[in-house]
N, C-alpha and C positions, 0 to 999 in steps of 0.2 A: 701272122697276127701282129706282128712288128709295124709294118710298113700298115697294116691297116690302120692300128693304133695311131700313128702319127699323120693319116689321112684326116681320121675323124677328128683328131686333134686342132688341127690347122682351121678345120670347120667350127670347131666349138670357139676358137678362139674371134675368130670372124664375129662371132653370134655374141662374144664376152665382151670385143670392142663395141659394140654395138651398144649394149649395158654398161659401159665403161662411159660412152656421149654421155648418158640420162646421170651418170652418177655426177660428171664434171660439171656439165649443162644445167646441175643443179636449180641456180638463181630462175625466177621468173625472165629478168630482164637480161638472161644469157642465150636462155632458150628462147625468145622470141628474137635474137639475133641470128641464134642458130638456125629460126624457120624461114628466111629469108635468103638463102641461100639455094641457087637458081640450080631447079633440077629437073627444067624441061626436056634436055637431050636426054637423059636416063629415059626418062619412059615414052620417047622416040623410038630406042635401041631396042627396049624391052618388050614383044610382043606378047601380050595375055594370052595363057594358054585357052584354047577351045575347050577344056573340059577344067572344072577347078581342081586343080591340084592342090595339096597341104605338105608347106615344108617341114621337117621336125626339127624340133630348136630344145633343149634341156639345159636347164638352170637350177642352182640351191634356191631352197626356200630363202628368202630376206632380203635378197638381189634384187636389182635393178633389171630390165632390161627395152630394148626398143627394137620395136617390128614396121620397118620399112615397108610400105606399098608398091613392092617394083615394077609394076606396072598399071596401067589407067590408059583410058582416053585423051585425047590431049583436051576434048572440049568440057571434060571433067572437074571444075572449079574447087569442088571439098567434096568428103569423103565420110561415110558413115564405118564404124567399127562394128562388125558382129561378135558377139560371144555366145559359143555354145558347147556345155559340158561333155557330150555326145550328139553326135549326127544321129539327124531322125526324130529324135526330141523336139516339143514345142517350145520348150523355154529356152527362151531365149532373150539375154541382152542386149540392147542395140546401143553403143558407143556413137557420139555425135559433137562433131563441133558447131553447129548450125545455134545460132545466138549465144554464143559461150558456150563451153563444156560443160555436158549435160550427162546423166545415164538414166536409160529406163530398162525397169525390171517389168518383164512381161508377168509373173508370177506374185511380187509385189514390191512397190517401190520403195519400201524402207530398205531392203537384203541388198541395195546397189549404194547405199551410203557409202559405205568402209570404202569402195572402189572408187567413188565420185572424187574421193580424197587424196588415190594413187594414184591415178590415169590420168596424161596429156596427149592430145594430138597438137603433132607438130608439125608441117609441111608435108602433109599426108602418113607422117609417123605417128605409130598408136606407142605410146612410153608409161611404164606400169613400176611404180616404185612399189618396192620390199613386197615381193612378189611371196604369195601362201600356194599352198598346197592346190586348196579350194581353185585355185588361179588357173589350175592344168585344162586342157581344153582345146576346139577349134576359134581361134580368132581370123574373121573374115573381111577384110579390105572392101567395100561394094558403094552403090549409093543409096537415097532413102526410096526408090523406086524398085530396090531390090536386087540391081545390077551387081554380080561378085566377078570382083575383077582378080583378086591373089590370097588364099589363105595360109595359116599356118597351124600346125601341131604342135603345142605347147608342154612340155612333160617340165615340172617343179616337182622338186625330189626335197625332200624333206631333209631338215637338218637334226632330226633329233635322232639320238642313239646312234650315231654316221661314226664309224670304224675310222678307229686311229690305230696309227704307226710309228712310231719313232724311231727313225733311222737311226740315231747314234747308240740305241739300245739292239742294234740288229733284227727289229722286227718290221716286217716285210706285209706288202698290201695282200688283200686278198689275190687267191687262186679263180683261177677263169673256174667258170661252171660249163661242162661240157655233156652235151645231149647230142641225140645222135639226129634230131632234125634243129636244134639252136645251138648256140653257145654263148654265154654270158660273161662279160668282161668289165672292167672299168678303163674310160677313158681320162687320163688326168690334166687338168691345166697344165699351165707354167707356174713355176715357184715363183711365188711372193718376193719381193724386198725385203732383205733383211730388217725386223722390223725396231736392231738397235744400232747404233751405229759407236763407234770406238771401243766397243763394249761387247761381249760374246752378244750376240742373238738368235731368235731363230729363223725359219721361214715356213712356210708353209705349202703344200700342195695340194689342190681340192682335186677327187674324184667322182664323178659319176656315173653309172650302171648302162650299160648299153647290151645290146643282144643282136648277134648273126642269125640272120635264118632264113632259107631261100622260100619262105610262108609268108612271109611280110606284105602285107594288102596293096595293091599296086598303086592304088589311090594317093599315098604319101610318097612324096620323094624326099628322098634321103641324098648328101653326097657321094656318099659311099653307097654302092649297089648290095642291096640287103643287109644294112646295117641300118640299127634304129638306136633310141634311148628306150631302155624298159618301159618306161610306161607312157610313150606311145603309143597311140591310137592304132597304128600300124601293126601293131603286135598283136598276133589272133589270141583269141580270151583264153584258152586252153593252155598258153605260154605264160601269162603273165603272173607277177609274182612266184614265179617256178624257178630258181630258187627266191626265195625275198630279199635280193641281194640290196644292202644299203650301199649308201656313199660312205665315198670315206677322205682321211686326210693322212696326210706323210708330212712328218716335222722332223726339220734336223734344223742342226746349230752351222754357225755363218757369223765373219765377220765382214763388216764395212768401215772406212774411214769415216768422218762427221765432215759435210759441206761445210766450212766456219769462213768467214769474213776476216779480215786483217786484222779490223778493229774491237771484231769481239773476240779475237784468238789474243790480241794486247790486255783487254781486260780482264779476261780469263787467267792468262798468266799471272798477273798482279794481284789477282783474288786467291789464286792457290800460295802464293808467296805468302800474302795476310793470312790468310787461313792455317799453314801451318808456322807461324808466330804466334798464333794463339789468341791474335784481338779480333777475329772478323771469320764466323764462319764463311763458306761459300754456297750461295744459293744462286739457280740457275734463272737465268733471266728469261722466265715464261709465267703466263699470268696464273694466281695462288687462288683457288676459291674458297671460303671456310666454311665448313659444316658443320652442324652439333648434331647428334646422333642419340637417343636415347639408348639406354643399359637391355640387354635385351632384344632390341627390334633391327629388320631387316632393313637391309640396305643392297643401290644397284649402281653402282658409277658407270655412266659412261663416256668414253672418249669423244671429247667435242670434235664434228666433223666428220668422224669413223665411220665404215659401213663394214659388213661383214666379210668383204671379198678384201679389206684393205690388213697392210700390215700392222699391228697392233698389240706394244707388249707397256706390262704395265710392274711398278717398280715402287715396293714401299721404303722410305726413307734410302737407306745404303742396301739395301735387300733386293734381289733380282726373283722378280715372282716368274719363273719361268715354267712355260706349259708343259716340261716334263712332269710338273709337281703340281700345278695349279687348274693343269684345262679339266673341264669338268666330264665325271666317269672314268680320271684315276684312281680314284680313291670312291667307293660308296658313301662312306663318313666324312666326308667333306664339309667342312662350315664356310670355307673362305676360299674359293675357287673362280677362273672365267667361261664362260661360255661360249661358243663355236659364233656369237656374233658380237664377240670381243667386249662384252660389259664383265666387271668386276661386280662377282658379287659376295655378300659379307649376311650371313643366317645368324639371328642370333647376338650384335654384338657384343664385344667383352672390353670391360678395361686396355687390355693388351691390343686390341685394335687402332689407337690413336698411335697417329703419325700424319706423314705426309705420303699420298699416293703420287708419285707419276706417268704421264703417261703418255708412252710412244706412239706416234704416225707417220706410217711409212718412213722406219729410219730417223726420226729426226723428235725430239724432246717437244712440247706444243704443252701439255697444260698440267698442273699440281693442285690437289687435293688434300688440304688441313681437314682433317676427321678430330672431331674432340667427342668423345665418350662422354654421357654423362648421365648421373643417377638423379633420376628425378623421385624427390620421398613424398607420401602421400602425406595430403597438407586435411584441418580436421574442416567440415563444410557446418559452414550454417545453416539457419533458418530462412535468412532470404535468398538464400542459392537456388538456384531455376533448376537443376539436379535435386536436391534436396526436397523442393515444394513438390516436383511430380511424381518422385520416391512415395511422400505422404498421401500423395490423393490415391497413386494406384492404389495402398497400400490400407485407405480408408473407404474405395471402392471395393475392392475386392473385401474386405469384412463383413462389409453393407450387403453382397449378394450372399456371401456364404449364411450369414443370418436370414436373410430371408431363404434362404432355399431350406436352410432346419426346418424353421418355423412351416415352412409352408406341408414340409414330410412330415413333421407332427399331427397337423391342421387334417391330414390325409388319414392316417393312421386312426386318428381318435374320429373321425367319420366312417370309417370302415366298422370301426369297431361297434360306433353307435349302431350301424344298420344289422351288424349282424345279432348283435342282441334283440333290438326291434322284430324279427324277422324269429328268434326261437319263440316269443313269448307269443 
């Protein structure tokens, strides 16, 4: 199970670089450098197979990732994307870069906005930011004639309720789930970069759910021979969710050195000199943004530039918020904790919540957050307040109907009354 583990491993990671371009390749004007990059010979090499095949590819929900067309025709120019939830089904999206990037929903074209906003093709690459659940599915490589040249099995595994670990508390990932026709396991990335540096940190290790089983629908290939992601397509329906295994994470503590420059290790020095003389705190040379916060209400910080696969630890004033104590579903009662896609967040604020937040990426200090608490007192409103004047009308409305609706039950009653006297005499 070892050496399988580090088969699939090696694959996953393959599939992570892939989602690691879209994350770097960020910019507009990066990624149109990146599509420009000659990849004639590849789909030379690469012969379409005679019957479509679906690769299986498995990623956390909020990622990134990008799906290559490895192979085409060569007199093939551009490339339409399919999307479909299940095979067999009519609905069906058609991804297309034919006059700019476009989506149409065969079912209805508003339900393709949210994705119009995710999705680029890039040099025949279909690239899907902060990828949802919703997202799972066959995506097909073809053209707008219908032609499917390479598909893939897409399995997005959710990140809520995803089982943690902490290794310096000696607790240990889940156990394989073992059936006498499956067996369910998790495969884990690579740990993360430390995400403080001179300073204890931690890191992290993402897991996802995968299952053996010589039942796996031949249709899908996999690189590993009968091994999938759980919720692959490949997996016969009678397997899945059997057990409900989630994802999970393993965190332990990690130290790194700080990259410093010559000349910011000289000014450093000189600020710690000043600083403990007493005339000149020392504040770190990244940019400070301010915020005021009302008494009471929520708040979500997040780390400029962060994505959920990057390292990310976050530090108020001299205090290290570290996700032994702060990741969220340690504690149930939690007011002030982060989230599995590295935002801080703050329920409720209190007085005692002003400070300075900082916050780490990948290893290295990048930006500070001034929080100012504050109570705002109800101030008394006027007469010409546009609040005030609509409070009146409702408030001269609703009189005006409930009057007439008496009046009019009286009006009833005493006609009732009249007819049935009428009626004895």
């Amino acid at each position: 199970m070892q050496k399988l583990l580090t088969e699939v491993y090696h694959h996953q990671m393959a599939s992570a670089g892939l989602a690691g371009i879209a994350i770097v390749l960020g910019t507009a004007d990066v990624l149109h450098a990146f599509a420009i990059i000659e990849k004639e010979d590849v789909f030379k090499k690469t012969p379409c197979p005679a019957f479509l095949m679906f690769e299986n590819a498995a990623y956390l929900a909020d990622m990134s990732f990008e799906l290559p067309c490895n192979c085409k025709p060569e007199e093939v120019t551009s490339v339409v994307w399919y999307f479909q939830k299940n095979m067999g089904r009519h609905r069906t999206k058609v991804l297309t870069d034919f006059d700019g990037t476009l989506v149409v929903d065969s079912s209805h074209i508003k339900r393709g906005v949210d994705m119009l906003r995710r999705f680029s093709i890039r040099m025949f690459s279909l690239i899907v930011f902060r990828v949802q659940v919703e997202d799972s599915g066959h995506y097909i490589c073809g053209t707008k004639k219908g032609d499917f040249f390479y598909g893939y099995d897409v399995d997005v595994q959710t990140s809520k309720n995803i089982a943690v670990a902490f290794a310096d508390e000696d607790q240990h990932p889940q156990k394989d789930f073992n059936r006498t026709h499956f067996v369910v396991f998790t495969v884990f990335w690579e740990w993360t970069k430390c995400n403080r540096c001179d300073v204890r940190g931690e890191q992290r290790r993402v897991g996802l759910c995968y299952v053996q089983s010589p039942h796996l629908l031949r249709r899908y290939r996999t690189t590993i021979p009968e091994v999938a992601s759980c919720g692959s397509k490949s997996v016969p329906k009678q397997f899945r969710g059997v057990p409900n295994r989630k994802p999970e994470v393993v965190i332990r503590s990690c130290m790194a050195p700080c990259r410093k420059k010559m000349s910011s290790m000289g000014e450093a020095s000189i600020s710690d000199v000043i600083s403990k003389l007493g005339e000149k705190p020392w504040v770190p040379d990244i940019p400070i943004q301010f915020h005021k916060q009302s008494l009471g209400t929520g708040l979500i910080i997040a780390c400029p530039g962060a994505r959920p696969e990057h390292a990310v630890a976050w530090d108020k004033d001299s205090t290290r918020m570290y996700l032994t104590r702060f990741l969220t579903g340690v504690n149930k009662s939690m007011r002030v904790f982060i989230d599995h896609g590295n935002h801080l967040h703050i329920r409720f604020a209190q007085m005692d919540d002003r400070g300075v937040y900082y916050c780490w990426r990948e290893g290295q200090l990048v930006a500070g957050f001034r929080l100012s608490v504050v109570y705002e007192s109800r101030h008394k409103r006027s007469i010409d307040d546009p609040e005030t004047q609509y409070a009146i009308k409702a408030i001269f409305t609703s009189y005006v109907f409930i009057t007439l609706l008496f009046v009019s039950i009286h009006i009833v009653r005493c006609c009732v009354y009249a007819f049935r006297c009428t009626s004895v005499e």
